[in-house]
DRENDO-1510 file (C-alpha; in Angstrom, 1 decimal, always signed):
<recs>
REC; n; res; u; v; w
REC; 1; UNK; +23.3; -54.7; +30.4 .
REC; 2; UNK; +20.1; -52.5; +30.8 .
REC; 3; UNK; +16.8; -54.5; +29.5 .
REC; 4; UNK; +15.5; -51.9; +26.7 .
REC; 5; UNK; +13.8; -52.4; +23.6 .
REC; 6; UNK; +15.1; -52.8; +20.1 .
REC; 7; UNK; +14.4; -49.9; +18.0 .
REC; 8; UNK; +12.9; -50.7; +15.2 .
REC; 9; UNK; +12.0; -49.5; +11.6 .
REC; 10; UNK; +8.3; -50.4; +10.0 .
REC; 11; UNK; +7.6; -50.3; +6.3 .
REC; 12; UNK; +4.2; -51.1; +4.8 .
REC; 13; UNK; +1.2; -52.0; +7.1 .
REC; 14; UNK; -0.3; -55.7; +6.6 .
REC; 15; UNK; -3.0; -57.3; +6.3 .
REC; 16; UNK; -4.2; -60.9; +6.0 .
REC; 17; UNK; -7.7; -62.2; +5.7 .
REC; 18; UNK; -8.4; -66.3; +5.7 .
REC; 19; UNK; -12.0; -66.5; +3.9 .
REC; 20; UNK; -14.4; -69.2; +3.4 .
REC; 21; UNK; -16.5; -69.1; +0.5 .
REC; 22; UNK; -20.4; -70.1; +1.0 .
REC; 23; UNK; -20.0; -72.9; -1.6 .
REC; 24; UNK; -23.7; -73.3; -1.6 .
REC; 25; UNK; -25.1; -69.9; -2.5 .
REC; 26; UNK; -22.0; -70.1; -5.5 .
REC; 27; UNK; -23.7; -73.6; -6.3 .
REC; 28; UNK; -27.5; -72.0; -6.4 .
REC; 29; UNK; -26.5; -68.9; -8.8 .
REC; 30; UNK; -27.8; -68.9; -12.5 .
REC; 31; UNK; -25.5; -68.6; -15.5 .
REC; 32; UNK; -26.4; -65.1; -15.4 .
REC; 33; UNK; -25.5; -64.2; -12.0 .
REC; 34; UNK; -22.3; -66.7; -11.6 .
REC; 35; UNK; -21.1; -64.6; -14.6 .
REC; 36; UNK; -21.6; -61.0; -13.5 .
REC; 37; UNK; -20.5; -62.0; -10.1 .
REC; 38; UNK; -17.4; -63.4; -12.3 .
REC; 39; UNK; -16.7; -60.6; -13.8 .
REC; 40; UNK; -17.0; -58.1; -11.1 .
REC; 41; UNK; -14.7; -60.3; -9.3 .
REC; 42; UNK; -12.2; -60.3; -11.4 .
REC; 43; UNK; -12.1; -56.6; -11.6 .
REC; 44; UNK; -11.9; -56.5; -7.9 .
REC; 45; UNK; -9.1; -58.7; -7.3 .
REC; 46; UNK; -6.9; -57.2; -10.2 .
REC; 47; UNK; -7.5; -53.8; -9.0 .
REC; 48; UNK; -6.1; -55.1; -5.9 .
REC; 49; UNK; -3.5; -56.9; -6.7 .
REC; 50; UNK; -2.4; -53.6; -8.4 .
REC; 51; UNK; -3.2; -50.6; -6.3 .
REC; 52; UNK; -2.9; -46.9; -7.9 .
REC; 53; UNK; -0.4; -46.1; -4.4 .
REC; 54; UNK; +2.3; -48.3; -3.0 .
REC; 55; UNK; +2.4; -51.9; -2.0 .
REC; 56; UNK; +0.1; -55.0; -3.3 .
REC; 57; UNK; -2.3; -57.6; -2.7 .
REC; 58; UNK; -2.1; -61.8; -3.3 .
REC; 59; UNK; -4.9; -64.2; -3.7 .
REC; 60; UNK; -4.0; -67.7; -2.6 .
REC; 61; UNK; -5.5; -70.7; -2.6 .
REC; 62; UNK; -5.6; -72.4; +1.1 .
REC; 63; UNK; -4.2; -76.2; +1.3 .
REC; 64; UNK; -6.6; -77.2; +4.9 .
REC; 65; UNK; -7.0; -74.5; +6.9 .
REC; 66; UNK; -10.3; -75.0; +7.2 .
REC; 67; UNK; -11.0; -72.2; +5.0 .
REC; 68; UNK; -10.8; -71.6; +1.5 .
REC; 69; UNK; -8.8; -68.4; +0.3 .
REC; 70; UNK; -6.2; -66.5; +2.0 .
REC; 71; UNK; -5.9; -63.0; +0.9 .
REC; 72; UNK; -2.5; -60.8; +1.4 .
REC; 73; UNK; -2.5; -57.2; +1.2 .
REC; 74; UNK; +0.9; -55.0; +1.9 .
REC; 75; UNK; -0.3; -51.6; +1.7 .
REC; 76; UNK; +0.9; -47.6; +2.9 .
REC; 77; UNK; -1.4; -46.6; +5.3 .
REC; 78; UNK; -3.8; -48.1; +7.5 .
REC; 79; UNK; -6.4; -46.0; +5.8 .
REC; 80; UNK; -5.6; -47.7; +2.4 .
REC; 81; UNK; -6.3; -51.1; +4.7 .
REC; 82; UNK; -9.5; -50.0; +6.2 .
REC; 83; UNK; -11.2; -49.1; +2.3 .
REC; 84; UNK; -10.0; -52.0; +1.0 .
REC; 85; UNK; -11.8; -54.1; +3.5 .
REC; 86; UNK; -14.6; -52.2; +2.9 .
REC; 87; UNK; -14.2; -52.7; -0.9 .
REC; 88; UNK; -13.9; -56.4; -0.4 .
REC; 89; UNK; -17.2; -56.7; +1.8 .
REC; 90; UNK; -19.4; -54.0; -1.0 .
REC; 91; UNK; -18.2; -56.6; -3.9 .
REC; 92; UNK; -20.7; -58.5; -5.9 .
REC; 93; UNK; -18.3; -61.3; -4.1 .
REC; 94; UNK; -18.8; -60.5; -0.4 .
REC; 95; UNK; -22.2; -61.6; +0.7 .
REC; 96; UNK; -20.3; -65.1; -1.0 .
REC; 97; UNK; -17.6; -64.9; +1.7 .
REC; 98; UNK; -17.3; -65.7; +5.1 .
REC; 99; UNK; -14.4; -64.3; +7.3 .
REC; 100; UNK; -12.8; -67.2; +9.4 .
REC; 101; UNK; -9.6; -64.9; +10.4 .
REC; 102; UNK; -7.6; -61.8; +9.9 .
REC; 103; UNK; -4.3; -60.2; +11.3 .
REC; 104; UNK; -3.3; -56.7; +11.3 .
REC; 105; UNK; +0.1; -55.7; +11.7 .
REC; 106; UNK; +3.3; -53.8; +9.8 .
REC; 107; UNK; +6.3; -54.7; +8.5 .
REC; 108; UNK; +9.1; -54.2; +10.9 .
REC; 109; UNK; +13.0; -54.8; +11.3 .
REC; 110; UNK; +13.8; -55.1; +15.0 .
REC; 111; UNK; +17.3; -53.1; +15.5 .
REC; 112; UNK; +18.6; -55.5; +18.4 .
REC; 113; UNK; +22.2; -55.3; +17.3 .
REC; 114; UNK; +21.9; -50.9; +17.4 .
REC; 115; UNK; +20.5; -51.1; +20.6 .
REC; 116; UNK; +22.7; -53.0; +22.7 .
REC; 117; UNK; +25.7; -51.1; +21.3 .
REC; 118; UNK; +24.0; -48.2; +22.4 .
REC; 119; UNK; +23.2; -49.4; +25.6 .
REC; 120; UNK; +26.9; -50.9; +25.6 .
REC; 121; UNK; +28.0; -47.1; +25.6 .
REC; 122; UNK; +25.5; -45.4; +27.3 .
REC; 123; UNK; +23.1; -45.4; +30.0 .
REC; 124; UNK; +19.6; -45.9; +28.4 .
REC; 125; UNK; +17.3; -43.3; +28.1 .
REC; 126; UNK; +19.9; -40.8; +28.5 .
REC; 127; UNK; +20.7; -37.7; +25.9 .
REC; 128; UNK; +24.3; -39.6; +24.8 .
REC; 129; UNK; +22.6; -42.9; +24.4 .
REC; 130; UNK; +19.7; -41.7; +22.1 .
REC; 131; UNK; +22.3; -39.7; +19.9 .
REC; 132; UNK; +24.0; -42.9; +19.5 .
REC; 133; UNK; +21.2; -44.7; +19.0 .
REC; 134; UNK; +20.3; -42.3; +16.0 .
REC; 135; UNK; +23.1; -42.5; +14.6 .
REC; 136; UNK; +23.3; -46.5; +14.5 .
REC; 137; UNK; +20.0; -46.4; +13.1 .
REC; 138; UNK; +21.1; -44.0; +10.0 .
REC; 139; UNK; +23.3; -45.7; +9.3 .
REC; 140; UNK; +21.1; -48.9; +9.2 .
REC; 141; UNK; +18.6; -46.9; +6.7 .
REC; 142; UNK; +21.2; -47.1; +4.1 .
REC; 143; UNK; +21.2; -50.8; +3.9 .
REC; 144; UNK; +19.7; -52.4; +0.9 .
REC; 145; UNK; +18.7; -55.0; +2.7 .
REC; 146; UNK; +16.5; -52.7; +5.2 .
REC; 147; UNK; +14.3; -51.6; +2.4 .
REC; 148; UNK; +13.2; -55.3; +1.0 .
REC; 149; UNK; +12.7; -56.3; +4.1 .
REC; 150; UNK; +10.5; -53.6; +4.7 .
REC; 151; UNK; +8.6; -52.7; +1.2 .
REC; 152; UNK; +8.4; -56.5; +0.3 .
REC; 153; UNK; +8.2; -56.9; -4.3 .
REC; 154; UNK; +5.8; -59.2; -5.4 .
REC; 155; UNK; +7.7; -62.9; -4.6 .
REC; 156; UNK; +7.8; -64.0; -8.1 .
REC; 157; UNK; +7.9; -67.6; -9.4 .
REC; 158; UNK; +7.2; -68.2; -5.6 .
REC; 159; UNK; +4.0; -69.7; -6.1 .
REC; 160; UNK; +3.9; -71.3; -2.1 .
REC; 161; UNK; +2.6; -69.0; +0.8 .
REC; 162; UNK; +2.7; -69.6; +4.3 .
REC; 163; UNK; +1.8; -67.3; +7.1 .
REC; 164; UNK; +1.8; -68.0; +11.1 .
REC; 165; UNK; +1.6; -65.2; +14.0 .
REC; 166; UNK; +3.9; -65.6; +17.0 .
REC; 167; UNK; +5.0; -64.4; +20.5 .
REC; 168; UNK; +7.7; -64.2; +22.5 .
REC; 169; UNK; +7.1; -66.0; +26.0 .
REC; 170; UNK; +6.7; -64.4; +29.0 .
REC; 171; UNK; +6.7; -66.9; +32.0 .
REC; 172; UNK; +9.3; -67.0; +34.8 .
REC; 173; UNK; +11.9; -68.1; +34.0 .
REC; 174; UNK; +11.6; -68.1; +30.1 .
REC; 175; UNK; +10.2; -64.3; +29.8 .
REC; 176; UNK; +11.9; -62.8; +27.0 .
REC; 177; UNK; +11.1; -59.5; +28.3 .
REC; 178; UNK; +13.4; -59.2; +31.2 .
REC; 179; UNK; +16.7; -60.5; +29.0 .
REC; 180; UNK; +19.3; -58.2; +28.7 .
REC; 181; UNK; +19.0; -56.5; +25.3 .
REC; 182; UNK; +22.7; -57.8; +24.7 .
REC; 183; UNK; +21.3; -61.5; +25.1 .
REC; 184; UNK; +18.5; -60.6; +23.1 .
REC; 185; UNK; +20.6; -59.5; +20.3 .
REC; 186; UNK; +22.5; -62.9; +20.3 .
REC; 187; UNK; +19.5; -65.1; +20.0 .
REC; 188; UNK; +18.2; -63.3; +17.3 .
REC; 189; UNK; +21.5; -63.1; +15.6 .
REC; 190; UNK; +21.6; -67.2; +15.7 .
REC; 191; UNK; +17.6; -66.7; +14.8 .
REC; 192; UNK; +18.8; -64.8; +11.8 .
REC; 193; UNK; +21.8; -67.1; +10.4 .
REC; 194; UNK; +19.8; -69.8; +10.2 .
REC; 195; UNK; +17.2; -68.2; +7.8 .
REC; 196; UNK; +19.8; -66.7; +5.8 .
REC; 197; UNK; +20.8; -70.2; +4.8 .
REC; 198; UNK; +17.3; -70.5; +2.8 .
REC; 199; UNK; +18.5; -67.2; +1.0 .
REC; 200; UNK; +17.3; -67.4; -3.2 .
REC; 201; UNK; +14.7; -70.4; -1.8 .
REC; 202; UNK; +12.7; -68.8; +0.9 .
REC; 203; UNK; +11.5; -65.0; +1.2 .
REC; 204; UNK; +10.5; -64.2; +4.1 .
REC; 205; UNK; +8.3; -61.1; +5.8 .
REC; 206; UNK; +8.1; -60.1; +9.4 .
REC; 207; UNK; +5.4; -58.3; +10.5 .
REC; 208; UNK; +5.1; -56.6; +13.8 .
REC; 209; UNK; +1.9; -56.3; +15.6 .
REC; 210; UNK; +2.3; -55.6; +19.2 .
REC; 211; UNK; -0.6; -53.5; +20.6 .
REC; 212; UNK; -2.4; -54.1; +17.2 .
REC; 213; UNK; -3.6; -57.4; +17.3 .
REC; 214; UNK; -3.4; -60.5; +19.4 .
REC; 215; UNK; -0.3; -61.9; +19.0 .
REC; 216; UNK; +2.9; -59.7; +19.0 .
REC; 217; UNK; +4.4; -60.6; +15.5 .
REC; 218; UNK; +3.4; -61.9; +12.0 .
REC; 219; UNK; +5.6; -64.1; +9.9 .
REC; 220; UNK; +5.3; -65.0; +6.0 .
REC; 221; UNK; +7.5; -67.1; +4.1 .
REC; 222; UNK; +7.3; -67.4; +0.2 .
REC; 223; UNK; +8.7; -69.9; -1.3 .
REC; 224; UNK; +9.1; -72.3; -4.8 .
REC; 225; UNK; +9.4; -75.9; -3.0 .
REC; 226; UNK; +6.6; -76.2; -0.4 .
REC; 227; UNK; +9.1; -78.1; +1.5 .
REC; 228; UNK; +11.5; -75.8; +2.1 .
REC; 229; UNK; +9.2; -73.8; +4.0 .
REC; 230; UNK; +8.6; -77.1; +6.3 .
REC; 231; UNK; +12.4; -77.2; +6.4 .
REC; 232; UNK; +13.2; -73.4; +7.4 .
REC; 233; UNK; +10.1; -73.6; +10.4 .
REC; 234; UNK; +11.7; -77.0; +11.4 .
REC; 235; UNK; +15.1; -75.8; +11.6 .
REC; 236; UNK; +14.5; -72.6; +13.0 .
REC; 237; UNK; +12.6; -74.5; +16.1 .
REC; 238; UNK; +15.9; -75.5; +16.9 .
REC; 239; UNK; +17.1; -72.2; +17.7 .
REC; 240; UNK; +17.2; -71.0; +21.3 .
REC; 241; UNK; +15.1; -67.7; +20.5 .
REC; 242; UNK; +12.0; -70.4; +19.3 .
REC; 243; UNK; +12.8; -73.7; +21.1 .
REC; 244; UNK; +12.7; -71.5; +24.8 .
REC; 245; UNK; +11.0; -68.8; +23.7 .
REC; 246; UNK; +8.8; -69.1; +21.0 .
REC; 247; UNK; +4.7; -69.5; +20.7 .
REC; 248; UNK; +3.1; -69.8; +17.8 .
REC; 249; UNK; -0.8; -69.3; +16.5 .
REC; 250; UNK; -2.2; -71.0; +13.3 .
REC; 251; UNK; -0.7; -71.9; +10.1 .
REC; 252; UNK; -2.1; -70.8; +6.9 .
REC; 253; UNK; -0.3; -72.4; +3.6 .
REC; 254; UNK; -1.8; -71.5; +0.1 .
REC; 255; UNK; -0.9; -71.3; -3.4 .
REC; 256; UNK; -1.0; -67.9; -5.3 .
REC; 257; UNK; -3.5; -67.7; -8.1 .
REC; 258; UNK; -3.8; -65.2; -10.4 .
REC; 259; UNK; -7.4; -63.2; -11.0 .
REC; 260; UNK; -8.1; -65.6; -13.4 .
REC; 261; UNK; -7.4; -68.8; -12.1 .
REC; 262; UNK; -8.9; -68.3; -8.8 .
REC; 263; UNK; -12.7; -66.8; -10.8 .
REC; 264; UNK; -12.1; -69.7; -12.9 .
REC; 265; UNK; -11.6; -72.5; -10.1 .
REC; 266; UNK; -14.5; -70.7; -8.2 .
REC; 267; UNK; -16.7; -69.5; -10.7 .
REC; 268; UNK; -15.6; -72.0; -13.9 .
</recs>
């Protein structure tokens, strides 16, 4: 079988921003100035964690890192990405930040199953295989499934955050890129059973990102038991699509905070 890519759906565009707060100007502010920095603060981060338009944003507390907050915004339009950064800088809280790491990237659910039956009945590239590949992928739209994975809803009671950007390898003889789609679909099929055993405990969120940042894809799990995300990255390295395939960047794990708590553990 031909060696195509996977079609693919994308959702929301992503963004996610590991700060580190200048604890020292914080620790030199009057009362007067810690509180209207407070308050516009708060402001900020509740208008963002609420946007007028679609998607959301999460403020999480970061456990190492060597930073302080990671910051999570889901959001329609790369526009709506760019302001907010902006916004976020202009604040009465961004000469008090420093930016230690960000990754761009949108939320994406690779098709590997459509395309290799496509390709499975039809030369790629060809008028007969893209009509069938259409077709596949309408039907797909109609999934449920398709739609959470690609509009994420606020993980509630999920109060754990992890996020880590990947690749797929690309060195003779473990390049990725020159497997038959069919073999492609397999490992991501065993890939995808084992996360579907951490269903109801772990949410997860792929992001894509190739040709718009460094790495090539973005993963986030939620979850309630810190643990279990431990468990499902441990697990999932077992897999033949991360144990031969698989490189991974950083690790960020924080714990959400609302508006309040985070100006009160900051600013309190």
């Amino acid at each position: 079988m031909p060696i195509v890519p996977p079609a693919t759906f994308e959702g929301w565009y992503a963004l996610h921003q590991i700060f580190a707060l200048d604890w020292g100007a914080i620790r030199r502010l009057d009362s007067a100035e810690r509180a209207t920095i407070a308050g516009e603060t708060h402001e900020l981060l509740t208008a963002l964690e609420s946007p007028e338009g679609e998607g959301w944003s999460g403020v999480y507390q970061l456990i190492g890192g060597g930073a302080d907050t990671m910051l999570i915004h889901f959001r329609e339009t790369p526009e709506e990405l760019a302001e907010l950064e902006l916004q976020i800088r202009r604040s009465a809280l961004g000469p008090l930040l420093e930016l230690g790491y960000d990754y761009l990237s949108v939320t994406e659910a690779g098709l590997y199953h459509a395309t290799a039956e496509a390709a499975s009945q039809a030369e790629p590239g060809s008028k007969e295989y893209q009509e069938i590949l259409e077709e596949l992928k309408e039907a797909e739209s109609k999934s449920p499934h398709l739609r959470y994975r690609l509009y994420p809803e606020i993980p509630e009671g999920m109060e754990y955050a992890n996020f880590y950007p990947m690749t797929k390898r690309r060195q003779h003889p473990d390049n990725w890129y020159t497997l038959p789609v069919a073999e492609r679909n397999r490992l991501m099929r065993e890939h995808g059973l084992t996360g579907r055993g951490y269903a109801g405990r772990i949410y997860q969120v792929i992001t894509g990102s190739v040709g718009l940042d460094d790495w090539e894809w973005g993963v986030t799990l939620f979850a309630h038991d810190l643990l279990d995300i431990k468990r499902i990255v441990t697990e999932m390295r077992y897999d033949e699509a991360s144990s031969r395939y698989g490189e991974f960047g950083s690790f960020f794990t924080g714990i959400r905070n609302t508006p309040d708590e985070w100006v009160e553990k900051v600013f309190g």
